[in-house]
C-alpha positions as CSV (number, residue, x, y, z in Angstrom):
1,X,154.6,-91.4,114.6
2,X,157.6,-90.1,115.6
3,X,160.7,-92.9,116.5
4,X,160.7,-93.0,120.5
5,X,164.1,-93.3,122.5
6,X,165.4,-95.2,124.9
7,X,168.0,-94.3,127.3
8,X,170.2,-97.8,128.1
9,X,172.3,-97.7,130.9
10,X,174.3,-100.8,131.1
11,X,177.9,-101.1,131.4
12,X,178.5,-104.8,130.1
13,X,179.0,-104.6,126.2
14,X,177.9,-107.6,125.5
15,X,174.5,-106.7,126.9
16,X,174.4,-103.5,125.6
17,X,175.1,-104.7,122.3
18,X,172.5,-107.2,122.2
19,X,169.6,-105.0,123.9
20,X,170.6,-101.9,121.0
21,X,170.5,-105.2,118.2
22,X,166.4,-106.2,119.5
23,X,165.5,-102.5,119.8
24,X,166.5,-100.8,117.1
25,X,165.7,-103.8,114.7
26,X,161.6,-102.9,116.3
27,X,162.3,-98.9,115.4
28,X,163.6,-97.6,118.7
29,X,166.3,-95.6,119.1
30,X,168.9,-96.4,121.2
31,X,171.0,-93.7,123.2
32,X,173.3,-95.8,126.1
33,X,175.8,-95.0,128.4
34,X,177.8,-97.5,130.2
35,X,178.2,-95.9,133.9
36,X,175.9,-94.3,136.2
37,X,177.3,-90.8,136.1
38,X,177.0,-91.6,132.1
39,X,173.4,-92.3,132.5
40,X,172.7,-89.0,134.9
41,X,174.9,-86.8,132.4
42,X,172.8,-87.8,129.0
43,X,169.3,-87.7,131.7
44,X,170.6,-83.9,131.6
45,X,170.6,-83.2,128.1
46,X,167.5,-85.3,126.8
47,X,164.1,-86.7,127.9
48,X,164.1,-90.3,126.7
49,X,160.7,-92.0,126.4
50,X,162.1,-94.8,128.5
51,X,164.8,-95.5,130.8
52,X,166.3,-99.3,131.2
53,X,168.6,-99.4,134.0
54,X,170.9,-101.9,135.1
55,X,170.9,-101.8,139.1
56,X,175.2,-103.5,139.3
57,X,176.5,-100.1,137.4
58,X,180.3,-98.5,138.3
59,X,180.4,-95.5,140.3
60,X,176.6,-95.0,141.2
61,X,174.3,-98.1,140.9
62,X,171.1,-98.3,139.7
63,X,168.9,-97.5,142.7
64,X,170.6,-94.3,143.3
65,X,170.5,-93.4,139.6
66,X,166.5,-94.0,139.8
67,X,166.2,-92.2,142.9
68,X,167.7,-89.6,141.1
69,X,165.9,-89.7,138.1
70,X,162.7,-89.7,139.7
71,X,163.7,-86.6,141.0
72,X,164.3,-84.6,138.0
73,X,161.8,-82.6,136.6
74,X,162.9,-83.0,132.7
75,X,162.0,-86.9,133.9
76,X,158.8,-86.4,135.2
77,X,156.5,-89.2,133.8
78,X,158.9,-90.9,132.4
79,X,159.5,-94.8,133.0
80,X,162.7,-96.1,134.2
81,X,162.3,-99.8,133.8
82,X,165.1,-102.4,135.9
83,X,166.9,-104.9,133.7
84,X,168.8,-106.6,136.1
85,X,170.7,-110.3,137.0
86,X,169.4,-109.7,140.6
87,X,166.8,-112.2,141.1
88,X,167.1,-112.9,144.4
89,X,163.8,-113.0,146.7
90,X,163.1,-109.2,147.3
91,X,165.2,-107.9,144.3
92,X,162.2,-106.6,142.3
93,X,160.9,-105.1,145.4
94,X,163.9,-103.8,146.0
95,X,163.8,-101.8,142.6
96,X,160.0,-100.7,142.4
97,X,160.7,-99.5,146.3
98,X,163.9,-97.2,144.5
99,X,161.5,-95.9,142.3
100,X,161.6,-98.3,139.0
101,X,158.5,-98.5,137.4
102,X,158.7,-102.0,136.1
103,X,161.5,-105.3,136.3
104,X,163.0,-107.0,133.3
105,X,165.1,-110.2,134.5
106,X,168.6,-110.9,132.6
107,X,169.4,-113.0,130.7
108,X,166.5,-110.9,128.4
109,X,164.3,-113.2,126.3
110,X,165.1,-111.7,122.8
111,X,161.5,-112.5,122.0
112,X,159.6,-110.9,124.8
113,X,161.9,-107.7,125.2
114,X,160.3,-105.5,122.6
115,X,156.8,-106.8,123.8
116,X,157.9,-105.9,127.3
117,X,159.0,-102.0,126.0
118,X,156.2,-101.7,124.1
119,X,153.8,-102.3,127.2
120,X,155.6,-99.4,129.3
121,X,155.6,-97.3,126.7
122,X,151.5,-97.1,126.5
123,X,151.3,-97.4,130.2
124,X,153.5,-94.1,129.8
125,X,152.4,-91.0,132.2
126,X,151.4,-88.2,129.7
């Protein structure tokens, strides 16, 4: 089986180092960019298996960067999953509605997270 990537977009270290750190050590790899014109520029040049997309991002946030995503054919099928702070009632709705196919809650459960990934990657469009 080949080693599936995942394209991070995140733009707090801390976070980023910490998701990489849980993801890798399950036998993804990780390929992040910390701004939202980061995250469209690598969308460009690769087709990741899976997107996770924080929605607070500098210079485009995450809804716009989905919106744009979903609109890319080199992205067609593939999942662009929210892992956000915003919990607020209507916050998940808010990012399925801009096109997110799923909703991971921060702080991440270290635990859960690759079991989480693992389930959008079967449920995967071919």
């Amino acid at each position: 089986m080949t080693q599936q990537t995942i394209l991070y977009i995140e733009d707090n270290p801390e976070n980023s180092l910490l998701v990489k750190r849980v993801l890798e050590a399950e036998g993804y790899k990780v390929v992040e960019a910390d701004s939202g014109t980061a995250g469209l520029s690598k969308a460009e040049t690769m087709r990741p298996d899976l997107v996770l997309m924080d929605i607070n991002l500098p210079e485009m946030d995450g809804y716009e960067l989905t919106r744009r995503f979903k609109q890319m054919v080199r992205l067609a099928g593939v999942p662009v999953v929210a892992m956000t702070a915003n919990v607020m009632k209507g916050d998940r709705e808010k990012t399925l509605a801009a096109g997110c196919d799923g909703y991971i809650q921060k702080p991440i459960d270290v635990d859960q997270l690759p079991i989480q990934i693992a389930r959008f990657l079967q449920a995967k469009r071919p």
